[in-house]
N, C-alpha and C positions, 0 to 999 in steps of 0.2 A: 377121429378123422382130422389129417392136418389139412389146414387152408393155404398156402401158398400166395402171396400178393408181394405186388414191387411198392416201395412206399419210398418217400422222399424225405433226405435228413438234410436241414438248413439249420441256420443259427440266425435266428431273428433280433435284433436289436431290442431292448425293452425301450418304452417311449417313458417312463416316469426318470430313471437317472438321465438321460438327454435332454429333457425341459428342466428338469433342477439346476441341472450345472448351467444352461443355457440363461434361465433366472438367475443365478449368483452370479456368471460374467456380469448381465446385464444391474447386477444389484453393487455390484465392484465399478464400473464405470459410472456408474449416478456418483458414489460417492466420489469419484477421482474429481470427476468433470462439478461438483458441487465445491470441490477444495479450489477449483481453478476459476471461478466466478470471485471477483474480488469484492469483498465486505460491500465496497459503498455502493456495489452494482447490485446485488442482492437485496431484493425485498424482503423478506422473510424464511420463514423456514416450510412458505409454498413452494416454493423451486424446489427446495430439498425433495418433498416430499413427489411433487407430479415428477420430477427427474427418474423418483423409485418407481412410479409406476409405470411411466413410459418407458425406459429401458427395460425394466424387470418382466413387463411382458413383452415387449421386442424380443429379448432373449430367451424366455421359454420358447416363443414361439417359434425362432431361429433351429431352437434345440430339436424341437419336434421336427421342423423342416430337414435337420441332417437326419433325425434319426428314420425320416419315410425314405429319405435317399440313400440310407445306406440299408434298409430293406430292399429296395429295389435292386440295389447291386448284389445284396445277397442271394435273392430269388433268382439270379441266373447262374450263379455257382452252386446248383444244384447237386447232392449225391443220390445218384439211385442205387437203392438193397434191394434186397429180397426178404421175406420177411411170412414167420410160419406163425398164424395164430392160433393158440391155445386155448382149449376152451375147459380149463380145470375149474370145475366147483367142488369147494368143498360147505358140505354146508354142515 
């Protein structure tokens, strides 16, 4: 017996490549903005380091931020199928 149902095809965003890349902007601007602090203004290589974690989570998190939003844009470009389910076992 075929079952017949309407199902919906979306293309959702993954969230782990959006907060990667989001983290490496944010891991690229610590370094830039670290080269642009001049030697005698620079304490140590604390700045370096809270620069890494302060941007590098800003930008994952940024990352994540597009990628809910670009779910949300996807969720209304909806496709409706139709769709027969099969219920073959083989055992």
């Amino acid at each position: 017996m075929e079952k017949r149902e309407e199902v919906e095809i979306r293309k959702a965003p993954k969230l782990l490549p959006f907060a990667l890349t989001g983290a490496g902007f944010g891991l690229i601007l610590a370094v830039i903005l670290n080269a642009l602090i001049p030697a005698q203004s620079r304490s140590s290589e604390d700045v370096f380091g809270l620069l890494l974690i302060a941007l590098g989570s800003l930008g994952l998190g940024l990352g994540v931020a597009f990628a809910l939003f670009f779910d949300l844009v996807s969720a209304k470009r909806v496709k409706r199928a139709e769709a027969v389910r099969s219920e073959n076992r083989s055992e």
